[in-house]
N, C-alpha and C positions, 0 to 999 in steps of 0.2 A: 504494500500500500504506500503512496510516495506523500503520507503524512505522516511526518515523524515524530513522537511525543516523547520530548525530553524533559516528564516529570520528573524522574529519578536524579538526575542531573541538574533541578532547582532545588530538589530537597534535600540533596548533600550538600551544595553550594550552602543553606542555609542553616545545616546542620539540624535536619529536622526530620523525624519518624513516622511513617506511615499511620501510626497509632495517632501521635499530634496533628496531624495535619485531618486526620480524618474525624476529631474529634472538634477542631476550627471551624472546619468546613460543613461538619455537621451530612457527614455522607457514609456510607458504609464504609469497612474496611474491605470488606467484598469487589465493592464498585470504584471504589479508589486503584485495586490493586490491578481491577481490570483495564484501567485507565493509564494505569502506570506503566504495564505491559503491553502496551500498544494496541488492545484489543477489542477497544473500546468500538464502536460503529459510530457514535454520535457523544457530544456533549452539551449539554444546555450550557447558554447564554450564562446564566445565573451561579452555576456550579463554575466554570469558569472564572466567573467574576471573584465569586469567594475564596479559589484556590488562588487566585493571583493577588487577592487581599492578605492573605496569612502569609504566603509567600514572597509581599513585596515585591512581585515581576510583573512585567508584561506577559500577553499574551502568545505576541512573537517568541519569548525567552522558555513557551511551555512547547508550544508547535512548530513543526518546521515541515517545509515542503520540499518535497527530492523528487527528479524526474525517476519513471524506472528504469 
């Protein structure tokens, strides 16, 4: 898929746990994890908004676009 989801890679950047961030964000550890593993199919506007709130990032600094 040539959207690439470099959660794992904000949340070491900010030294922060799967566990905290899904506790911030108020999202499953489940759906975080699926998210985090690129496996996701879709993400709400809103969940987005929240992970880049706790996170202090941009958008851009979560996703990234790679041709295949």
């Amino acid at each position: 898929m040539p959207i690439i989801v470099n959660l794992d890679v904000m949340m070491a950047k900010r030294k922060m746990s799967l566990n905290e961030l899904s506790e911030k964000v108020d999202i499953t550890l489940s759906n975080l994890s699926i998210l985090k593993t690129g496996k996701a199919k879709a993400i709400r506007f809103g969940t987005l908004e929240a992970i880049c709130k706790a996170l202090d990032c941009q958008p851009g600094d979560i996703l990234a676009f790679e041709e295949d």
